[in-house]
PAROGU-786198 format. One line per 3 residues: their letters; for each residue x, y, z of N, C-alpha, C, CB. Coordinates in steps of 0.05 Angstrom, whole numbers, plus 5000, padded with zeros to 4 digits. Glycine has a CB too. Layout:
# PAROGU-786198
a	X,Y,Z,X,Y,Z,X,Y,Z,X,Y,Z; ...
//
This chain:
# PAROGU-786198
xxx	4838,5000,5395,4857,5020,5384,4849,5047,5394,4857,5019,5353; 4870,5064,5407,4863,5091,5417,4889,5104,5397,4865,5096,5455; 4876,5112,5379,4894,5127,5350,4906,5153,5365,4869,5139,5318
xxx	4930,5152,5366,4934,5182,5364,4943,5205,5351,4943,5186,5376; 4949,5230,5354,4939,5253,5336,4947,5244,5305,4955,5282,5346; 4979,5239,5308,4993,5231,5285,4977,5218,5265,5014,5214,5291
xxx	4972,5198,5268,4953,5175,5261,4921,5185,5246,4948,5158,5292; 4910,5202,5272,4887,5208,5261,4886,5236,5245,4868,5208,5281; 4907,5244,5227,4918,5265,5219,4913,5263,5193,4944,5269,5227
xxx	4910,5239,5187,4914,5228,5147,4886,5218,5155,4945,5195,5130; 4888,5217,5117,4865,5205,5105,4866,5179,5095,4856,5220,5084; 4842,5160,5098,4842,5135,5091,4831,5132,5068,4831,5121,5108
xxx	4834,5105,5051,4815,5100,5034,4788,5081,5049,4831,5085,5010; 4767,5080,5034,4755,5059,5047,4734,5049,5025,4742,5068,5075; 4744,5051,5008,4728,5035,4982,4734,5043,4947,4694,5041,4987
xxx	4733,5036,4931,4737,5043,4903,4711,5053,4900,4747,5020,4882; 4723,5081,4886,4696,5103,4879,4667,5081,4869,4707,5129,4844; 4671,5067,4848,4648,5050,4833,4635,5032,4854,4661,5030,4808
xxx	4649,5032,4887,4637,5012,4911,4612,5027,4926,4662,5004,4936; 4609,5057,4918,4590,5068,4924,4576,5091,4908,4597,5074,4944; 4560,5068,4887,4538,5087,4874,4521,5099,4884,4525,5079,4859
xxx	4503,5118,4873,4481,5136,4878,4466,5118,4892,4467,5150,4854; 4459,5133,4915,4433,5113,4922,4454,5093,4950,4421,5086,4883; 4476,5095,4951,4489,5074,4971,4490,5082,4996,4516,5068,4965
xxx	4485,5064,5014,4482,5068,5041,4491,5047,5060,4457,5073,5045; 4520,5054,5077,4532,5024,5090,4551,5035,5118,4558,5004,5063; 4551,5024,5123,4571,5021,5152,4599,5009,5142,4556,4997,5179
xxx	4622,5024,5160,4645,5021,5153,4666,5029,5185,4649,5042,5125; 4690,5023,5184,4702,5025,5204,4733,5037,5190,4700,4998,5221; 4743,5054,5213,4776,5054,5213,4774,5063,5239,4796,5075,5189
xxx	4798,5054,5246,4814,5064,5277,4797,5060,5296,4824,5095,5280; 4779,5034,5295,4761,5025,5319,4739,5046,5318,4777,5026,5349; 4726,5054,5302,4710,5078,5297,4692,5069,5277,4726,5103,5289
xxx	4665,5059,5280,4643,5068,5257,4640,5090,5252,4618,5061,5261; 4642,5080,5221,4630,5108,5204,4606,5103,5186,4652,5120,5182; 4581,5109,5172,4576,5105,5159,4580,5128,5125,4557,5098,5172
xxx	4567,5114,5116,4570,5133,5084,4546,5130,5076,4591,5121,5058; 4541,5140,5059,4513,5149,5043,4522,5163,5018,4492,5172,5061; 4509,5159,5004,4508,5178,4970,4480,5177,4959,4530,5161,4941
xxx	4471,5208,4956,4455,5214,4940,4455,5241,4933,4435,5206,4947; 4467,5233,4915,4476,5260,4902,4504,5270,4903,4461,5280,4915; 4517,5268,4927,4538,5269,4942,4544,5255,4961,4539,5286,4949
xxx	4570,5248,4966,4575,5221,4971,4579,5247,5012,4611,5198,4946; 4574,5227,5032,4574,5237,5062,4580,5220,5078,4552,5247,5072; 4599,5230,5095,4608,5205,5115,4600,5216,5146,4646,5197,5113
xxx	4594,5201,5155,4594,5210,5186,4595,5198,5209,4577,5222,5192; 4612,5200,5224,4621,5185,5247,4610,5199,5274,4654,5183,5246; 4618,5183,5298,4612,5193,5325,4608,5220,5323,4632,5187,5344
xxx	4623,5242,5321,4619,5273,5317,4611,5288,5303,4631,5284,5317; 4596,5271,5280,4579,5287,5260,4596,5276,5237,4578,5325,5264; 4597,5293,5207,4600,5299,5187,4633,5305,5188,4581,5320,5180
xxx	4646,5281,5168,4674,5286,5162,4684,5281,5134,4690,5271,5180; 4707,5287,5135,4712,5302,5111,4717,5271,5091,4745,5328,5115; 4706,5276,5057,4717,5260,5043,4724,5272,5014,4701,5238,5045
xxx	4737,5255,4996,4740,5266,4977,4752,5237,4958,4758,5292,4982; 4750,5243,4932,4762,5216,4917,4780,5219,4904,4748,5202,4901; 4796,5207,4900,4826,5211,4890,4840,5181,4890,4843,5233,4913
xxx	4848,5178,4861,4864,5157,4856,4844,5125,4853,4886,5159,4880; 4825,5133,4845,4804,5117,4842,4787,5099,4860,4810,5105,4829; 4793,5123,4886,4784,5105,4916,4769,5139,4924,4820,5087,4944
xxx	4750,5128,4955,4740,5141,4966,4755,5151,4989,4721,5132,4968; 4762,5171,5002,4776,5180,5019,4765,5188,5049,4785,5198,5007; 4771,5184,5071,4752,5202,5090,4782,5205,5117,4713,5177,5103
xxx	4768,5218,5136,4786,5227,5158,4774,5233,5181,4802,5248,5151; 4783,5225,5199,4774,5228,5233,4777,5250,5243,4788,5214,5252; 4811,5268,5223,4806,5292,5232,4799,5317,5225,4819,5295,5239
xxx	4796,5334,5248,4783,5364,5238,4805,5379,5220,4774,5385,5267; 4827,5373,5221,4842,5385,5208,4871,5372,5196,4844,5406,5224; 4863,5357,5172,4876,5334,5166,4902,5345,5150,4856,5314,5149
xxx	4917,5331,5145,4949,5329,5130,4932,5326,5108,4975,5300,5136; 4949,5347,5086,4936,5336,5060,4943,5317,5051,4937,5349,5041; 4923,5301,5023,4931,5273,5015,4952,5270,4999,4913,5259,5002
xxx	4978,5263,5002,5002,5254,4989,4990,5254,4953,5013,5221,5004; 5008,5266,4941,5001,5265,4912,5023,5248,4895,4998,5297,4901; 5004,5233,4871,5013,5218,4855,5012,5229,4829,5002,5196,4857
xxx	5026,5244,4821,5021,5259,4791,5024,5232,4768,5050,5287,4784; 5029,5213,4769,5020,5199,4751,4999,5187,4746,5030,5189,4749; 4984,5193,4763,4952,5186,4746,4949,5210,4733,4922,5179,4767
xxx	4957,5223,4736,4946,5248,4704,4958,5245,4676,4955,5285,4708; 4976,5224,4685,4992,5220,4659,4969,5200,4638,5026,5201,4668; 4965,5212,4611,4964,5196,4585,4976,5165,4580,4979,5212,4565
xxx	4954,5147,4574,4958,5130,4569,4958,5103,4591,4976,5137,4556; 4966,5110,4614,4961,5094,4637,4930,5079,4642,4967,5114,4660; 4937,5057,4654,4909,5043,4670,4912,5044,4690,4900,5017,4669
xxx	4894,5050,4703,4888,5045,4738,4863,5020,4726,4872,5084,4764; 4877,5000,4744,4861,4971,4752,4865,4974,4785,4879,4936,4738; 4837,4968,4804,4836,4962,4827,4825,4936,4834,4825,4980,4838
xxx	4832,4921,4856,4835,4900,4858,4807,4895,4888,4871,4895,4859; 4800,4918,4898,4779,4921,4918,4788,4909,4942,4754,4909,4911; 4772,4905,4962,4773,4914,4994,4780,4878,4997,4735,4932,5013
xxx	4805,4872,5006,4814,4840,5019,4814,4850,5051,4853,4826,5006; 4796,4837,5073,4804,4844,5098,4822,4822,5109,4780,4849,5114; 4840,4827,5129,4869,4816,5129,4865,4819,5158,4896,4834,5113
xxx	4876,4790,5169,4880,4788,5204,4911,4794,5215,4871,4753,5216; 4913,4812,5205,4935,4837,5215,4942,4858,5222,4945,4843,5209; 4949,4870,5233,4957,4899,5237,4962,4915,5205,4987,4898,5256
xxx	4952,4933,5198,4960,4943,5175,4992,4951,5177,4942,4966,5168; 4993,4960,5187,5025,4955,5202,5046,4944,5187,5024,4934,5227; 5035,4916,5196,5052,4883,5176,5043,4887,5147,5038,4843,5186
xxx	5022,4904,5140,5014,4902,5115,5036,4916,5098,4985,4913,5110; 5042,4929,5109,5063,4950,5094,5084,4941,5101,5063,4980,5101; 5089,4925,5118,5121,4921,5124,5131,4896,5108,5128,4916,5158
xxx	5113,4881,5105,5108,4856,5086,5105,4863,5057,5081,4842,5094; 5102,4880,5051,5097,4897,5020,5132,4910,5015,5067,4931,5025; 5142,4914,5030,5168,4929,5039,5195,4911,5041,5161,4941,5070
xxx	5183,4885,5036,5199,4858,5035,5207,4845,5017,5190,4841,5045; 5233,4843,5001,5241,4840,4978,5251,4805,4982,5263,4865,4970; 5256,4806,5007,5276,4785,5019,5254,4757,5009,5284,4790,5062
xxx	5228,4762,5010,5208,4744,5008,5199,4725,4983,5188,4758,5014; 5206,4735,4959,5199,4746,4930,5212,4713,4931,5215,4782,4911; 5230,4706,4931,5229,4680,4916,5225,4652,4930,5253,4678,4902
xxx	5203,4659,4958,5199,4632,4974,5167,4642,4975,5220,4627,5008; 5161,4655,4970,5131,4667,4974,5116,4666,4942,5133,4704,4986; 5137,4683,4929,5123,4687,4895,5136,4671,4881,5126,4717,4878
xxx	5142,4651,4891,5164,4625,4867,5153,4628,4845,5163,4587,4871; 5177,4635,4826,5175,4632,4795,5154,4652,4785,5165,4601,4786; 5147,4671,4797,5125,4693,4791,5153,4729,4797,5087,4687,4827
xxx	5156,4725,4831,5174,4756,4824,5207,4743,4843,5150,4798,4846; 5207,4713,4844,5239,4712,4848,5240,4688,4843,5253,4720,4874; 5263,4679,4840,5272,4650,4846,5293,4643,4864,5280,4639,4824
xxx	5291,4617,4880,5309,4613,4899,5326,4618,4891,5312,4594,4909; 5340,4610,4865,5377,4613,4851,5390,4642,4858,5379,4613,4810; 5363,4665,4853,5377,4697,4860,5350,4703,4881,5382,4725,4825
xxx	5361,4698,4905,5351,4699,4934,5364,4730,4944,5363,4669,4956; 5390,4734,4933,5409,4757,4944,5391,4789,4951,5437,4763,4916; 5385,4800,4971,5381,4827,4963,5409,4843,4966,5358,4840,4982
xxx	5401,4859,4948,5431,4874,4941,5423,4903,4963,5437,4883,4897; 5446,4921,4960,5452,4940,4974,5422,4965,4961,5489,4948,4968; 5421,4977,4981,5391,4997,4972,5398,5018,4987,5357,4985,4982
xxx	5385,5046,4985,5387,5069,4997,5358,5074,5012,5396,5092,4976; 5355,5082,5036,5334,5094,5048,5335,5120,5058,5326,5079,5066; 5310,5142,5049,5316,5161,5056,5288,5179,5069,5330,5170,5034
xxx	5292,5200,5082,5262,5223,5084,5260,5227,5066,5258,5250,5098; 5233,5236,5054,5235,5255,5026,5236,5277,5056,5200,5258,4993; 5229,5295,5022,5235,5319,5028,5224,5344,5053,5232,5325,5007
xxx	5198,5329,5060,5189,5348,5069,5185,5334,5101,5165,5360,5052; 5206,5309,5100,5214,5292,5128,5193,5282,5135,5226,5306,5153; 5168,5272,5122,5137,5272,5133,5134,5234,5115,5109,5310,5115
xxx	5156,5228,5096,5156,5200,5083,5179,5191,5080,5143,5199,5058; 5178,5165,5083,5200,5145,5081,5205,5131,5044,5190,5116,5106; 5229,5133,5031,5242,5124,5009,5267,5114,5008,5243,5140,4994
xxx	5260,5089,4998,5277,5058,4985,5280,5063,4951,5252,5023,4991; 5309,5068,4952,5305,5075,4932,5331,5057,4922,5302,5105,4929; 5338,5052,4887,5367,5033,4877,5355,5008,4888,5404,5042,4893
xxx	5340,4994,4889,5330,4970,4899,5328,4950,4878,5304,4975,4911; 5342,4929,4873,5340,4913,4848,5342,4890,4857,5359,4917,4827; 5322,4875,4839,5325,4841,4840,5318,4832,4820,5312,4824,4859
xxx	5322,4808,4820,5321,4791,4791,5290,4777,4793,5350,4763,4787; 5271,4785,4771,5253,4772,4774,5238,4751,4749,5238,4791,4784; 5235,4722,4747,5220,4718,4723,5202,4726,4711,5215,4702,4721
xxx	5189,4741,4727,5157,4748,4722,5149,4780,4735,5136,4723,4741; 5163,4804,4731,5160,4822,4740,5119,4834,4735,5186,4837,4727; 5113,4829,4720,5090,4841,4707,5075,4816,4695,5098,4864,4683
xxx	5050,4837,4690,5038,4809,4681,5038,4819,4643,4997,4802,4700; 5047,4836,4635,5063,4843,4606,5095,4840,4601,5058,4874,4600; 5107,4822,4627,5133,4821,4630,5136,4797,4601,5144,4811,4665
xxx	5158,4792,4593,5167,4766,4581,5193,4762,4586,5163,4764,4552; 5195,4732,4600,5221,4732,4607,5237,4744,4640,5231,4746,4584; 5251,4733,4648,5257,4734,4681,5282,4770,4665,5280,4689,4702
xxx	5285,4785,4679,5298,4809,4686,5304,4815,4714,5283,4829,4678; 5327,4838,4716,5333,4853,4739,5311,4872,4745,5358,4867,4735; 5298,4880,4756,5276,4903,4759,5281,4923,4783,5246,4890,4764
xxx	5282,4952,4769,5294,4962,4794,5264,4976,4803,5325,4985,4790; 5265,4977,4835,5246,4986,4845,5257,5019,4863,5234,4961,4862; 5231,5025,4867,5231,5046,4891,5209,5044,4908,5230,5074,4881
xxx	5214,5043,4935,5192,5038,4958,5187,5071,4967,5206,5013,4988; 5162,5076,4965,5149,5099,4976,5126,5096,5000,5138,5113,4953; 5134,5100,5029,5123,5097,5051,5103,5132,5052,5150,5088,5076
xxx	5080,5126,5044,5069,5154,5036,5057,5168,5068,5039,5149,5009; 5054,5146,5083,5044,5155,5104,5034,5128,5122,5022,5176,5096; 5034,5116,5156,5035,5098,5159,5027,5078,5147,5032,5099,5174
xxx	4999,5078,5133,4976,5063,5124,4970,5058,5105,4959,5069,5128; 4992,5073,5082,4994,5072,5052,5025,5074,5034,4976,5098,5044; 5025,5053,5024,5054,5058,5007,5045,5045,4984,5086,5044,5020
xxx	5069,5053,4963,5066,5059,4940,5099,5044,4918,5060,5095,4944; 5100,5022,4904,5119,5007,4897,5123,5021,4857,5108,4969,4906; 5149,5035,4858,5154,5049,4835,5169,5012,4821,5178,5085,4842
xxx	5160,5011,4799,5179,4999,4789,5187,4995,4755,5173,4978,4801; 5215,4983,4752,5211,4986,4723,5185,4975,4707,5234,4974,4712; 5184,4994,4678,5154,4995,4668,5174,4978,4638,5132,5037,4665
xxx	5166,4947,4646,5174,4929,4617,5172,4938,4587,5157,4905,4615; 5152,4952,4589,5148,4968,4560,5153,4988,4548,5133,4972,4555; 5167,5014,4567,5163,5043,4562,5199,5042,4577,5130,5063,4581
xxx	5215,5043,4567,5247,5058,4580,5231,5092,4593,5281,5067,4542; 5248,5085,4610,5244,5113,4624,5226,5112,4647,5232,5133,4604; 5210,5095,4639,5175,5097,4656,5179,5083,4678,5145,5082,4640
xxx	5154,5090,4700,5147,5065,4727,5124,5055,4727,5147,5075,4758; 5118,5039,4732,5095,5028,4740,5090,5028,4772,5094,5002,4729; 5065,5024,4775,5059,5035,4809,5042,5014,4808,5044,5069,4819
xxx	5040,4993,4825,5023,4982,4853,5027,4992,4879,5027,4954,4858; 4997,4996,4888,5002,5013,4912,4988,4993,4932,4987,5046,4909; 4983,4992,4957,4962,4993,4976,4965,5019,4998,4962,4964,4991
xxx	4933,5011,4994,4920,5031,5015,4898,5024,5039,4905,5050,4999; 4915,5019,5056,4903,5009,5085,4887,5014,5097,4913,5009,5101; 4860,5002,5103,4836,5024,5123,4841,5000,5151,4790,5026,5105
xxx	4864,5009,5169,4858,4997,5190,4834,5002,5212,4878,4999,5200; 4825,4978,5207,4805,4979,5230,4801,4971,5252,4789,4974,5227; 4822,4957,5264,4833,4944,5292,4863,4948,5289,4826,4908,5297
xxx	4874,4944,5318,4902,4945,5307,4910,4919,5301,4922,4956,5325; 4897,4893,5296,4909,4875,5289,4890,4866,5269,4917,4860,5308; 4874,4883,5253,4857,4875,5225,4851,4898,5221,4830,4854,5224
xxx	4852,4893,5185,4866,4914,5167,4841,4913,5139,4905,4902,5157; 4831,4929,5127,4822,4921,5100,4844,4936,5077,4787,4933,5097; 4852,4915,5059,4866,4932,5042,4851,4938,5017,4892,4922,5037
xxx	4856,4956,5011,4853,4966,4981,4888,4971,4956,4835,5003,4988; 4889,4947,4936,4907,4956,4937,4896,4973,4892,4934,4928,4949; 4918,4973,4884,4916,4991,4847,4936,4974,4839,4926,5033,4841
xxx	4937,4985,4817,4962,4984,4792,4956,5003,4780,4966,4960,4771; 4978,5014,4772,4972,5039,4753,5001,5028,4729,4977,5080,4775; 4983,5031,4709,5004,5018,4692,5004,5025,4665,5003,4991,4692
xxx	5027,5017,4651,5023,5022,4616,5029,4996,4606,5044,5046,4599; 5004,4985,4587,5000,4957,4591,4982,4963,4563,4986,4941,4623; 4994,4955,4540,4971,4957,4519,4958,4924,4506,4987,4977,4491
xxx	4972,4896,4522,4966,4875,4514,4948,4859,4529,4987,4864,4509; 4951,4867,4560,4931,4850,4570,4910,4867,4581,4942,4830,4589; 4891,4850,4584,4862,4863,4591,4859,4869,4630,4834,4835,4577
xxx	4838,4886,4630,4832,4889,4663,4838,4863,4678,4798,4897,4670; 4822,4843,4670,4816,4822,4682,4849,4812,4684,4791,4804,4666; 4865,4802,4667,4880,4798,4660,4901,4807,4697,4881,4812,4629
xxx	4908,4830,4693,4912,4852,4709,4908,4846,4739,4895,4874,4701; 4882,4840,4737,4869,4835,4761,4874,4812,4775,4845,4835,4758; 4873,4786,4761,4881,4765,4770,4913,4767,4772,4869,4745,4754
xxx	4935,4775,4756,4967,4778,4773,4962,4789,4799,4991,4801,4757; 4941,4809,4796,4955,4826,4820,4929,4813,4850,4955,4872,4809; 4914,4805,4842,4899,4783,4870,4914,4757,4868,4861,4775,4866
xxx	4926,4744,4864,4942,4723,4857,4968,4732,4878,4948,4722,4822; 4978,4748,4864,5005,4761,4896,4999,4770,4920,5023,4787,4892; 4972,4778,4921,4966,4794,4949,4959,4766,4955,4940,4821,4954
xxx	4944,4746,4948,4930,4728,4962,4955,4705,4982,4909,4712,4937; 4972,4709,4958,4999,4694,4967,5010,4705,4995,5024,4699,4944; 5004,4737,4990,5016,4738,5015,4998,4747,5043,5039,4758,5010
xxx	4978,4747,5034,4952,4746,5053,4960,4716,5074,4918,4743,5029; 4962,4699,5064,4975,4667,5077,4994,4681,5100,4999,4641,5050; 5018,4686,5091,5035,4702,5111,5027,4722,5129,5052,4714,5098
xxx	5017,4742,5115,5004,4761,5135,4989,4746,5157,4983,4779,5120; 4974,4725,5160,4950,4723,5175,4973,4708,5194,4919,4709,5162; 4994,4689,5192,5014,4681,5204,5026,4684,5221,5025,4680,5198
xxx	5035,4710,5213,5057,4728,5223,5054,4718,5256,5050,4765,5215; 5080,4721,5270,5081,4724,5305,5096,4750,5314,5099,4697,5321; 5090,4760,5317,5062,4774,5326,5050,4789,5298,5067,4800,5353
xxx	5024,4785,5305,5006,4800,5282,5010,4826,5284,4976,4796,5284; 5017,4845,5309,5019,4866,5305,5055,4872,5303,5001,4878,5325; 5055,4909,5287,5082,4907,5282,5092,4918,5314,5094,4925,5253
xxx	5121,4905,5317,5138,4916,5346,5151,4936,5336,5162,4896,5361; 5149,4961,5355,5163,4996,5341,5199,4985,5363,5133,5045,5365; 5196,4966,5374,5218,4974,5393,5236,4950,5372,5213,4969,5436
xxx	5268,4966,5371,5278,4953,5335,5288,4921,5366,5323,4983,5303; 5286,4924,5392,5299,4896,5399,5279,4872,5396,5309,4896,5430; 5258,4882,5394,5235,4851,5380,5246,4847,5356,5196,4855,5373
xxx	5248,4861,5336,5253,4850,5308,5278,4873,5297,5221,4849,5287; 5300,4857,5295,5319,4877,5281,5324,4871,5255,5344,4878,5293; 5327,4892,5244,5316,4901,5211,5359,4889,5201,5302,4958,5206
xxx	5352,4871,5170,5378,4864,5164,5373,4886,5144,5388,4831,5156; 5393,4879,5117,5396,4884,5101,5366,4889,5080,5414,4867,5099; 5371,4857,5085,5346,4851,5061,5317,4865,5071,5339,4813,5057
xxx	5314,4881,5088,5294,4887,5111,5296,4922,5118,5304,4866,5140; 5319,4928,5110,5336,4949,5111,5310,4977,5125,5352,4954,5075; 5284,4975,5102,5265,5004,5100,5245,4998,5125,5245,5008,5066
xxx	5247,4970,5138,5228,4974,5162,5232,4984,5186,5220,4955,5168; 5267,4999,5186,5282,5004,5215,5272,5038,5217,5323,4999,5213; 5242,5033,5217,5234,5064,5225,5206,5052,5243,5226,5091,5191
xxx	5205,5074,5264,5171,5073,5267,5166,5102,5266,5157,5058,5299; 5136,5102,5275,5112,5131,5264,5105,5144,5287,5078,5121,5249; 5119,5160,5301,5113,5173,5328,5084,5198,5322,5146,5190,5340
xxx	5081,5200,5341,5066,5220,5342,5063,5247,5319,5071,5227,5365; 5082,5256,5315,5095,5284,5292,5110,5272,5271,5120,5308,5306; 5127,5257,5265,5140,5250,5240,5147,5218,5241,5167,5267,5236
xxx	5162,5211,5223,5173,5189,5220,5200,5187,5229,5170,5182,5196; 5211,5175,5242,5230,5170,5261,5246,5148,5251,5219,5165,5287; 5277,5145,5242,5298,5124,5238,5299,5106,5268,5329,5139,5229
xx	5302,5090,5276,5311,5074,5287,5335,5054,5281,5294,5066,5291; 5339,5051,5259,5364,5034,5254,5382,5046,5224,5351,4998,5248
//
């Protein structure tokens, strides 16, 4: 992988804060690049050119290749009252992080992949959805996105419509808004956060951030490694493992609608 600027512009995760206590000392990779880390006292990363930047946020460790990075996309709902953040830790994946997100981005899948968990064959339909820039043209949003699921949550009871919103935060990290079964009004967030370290193998980190007063971490933990693992099978599948930017290898339908973009150098770019 020869990353360029775009790319090496953001910040990665590369472990849940509690993966490196006082005293920790390990080798790590993104973008074909050892890094190591160390903590004592303060957590330090440093790669080929010395000393780079990290910071923690969102219950993961952060770092960056570059000298002068994009700041990290913000989630104001982890400051919100009452929420859990459950993390699910580092699954490494024989894919392009790429497919990790584009496969996360796939609604069309939900009832031949997650049978009887987030679809069923009977409502296979994806319905009509909006995709847009936010605002500051730097992220991609799927937004009005609904399907019928038996098992939206693992506090769900009973199959529902669940409407979602897809937030493409930056190539290597997106972020799934969806209805919150318990709270009108509210979302719930599963996220992943990609530390590619080849272009065709990926470690993910993924969360939940949730309002959930019945079931326990563990509880939590197992729904949400239970669906990644499901689709970890697929991921490692895939032909080609890496994703194609040119839309005549793979043209984006309906049900597929939010993958008709690639990540140029400066922004995010429509293609379809």
């Amino acid at each position: 992988m020869t990353p360029d600027p775009f790319t090496l512009s953001h910040w990665y995760a590369i472990g849940r804060i509690e993966d490196f206590p006082n005293g920790y000392k390990g080798e790590h990779r993104i973008l074909s690049t050892d890094i190591a880390v160390s903590h004592h006292g303060e957590l330090n990363v440093t790669g080929p050119e010395g000393s780079m930047g990290v910071q923690t946020r969102y219950g993961h460790v952060w770092t960056t290749l570059s000298r002068d990075p994009r700041p990290l996309y913000n989630m104001p709902e982890f400051e919100e009252e009452g929420r859990r953040l459950v993390t699910a830790g580092a699954i490494a994946v024989r894919c392009s992080g790429l497919r990790a997100v584009e496969n996360f981005l796939d609604m069309a899948h939900f009832p031949f992949v997650h049978t009887g968990i987030l679809g069923v064959e009977e409502h296979a339909e994806v319905e009509k959805y909006d995709v847009s820039m936010g605002a500051a043209g730097d992220e991609i949003w799927a937004t009005k996105c609904r399907f019928f699921q038996p098992m939206a949550a693992a506090a769900a009871e009973g199959g529902q419509v669940i409407e979602y919103r897809y937030r493409v935060a930056h190539p290597y990290s997106t972020i799934l808004y969806k209805t919150c079964p318990l709270r009108d009004g509210h979302w719930d967030l599963i996220g992943l956060f990609i530390q590619p370290t080849e272009e065709d193998e990926c470690i993910v980190h993924s969360f939940v951030l949730v309002f959930d007063e019945h079931n326990t971490d563990t509880d939590l933990l197992h729904f949400q490694q239970n669906i990644f693992l499901q689709d970890r099978m697929v991921l490692e599948n895939q032909v080609p493992n890496k994703l194609p930017i040119d839309p005549r290898w793979e043209m984006p339908t309906r049900a597929v609608k939010s993958h008709g973009v690639t990540w140029s150098t400066t922004r995010f770019e429509k293609v379809a």
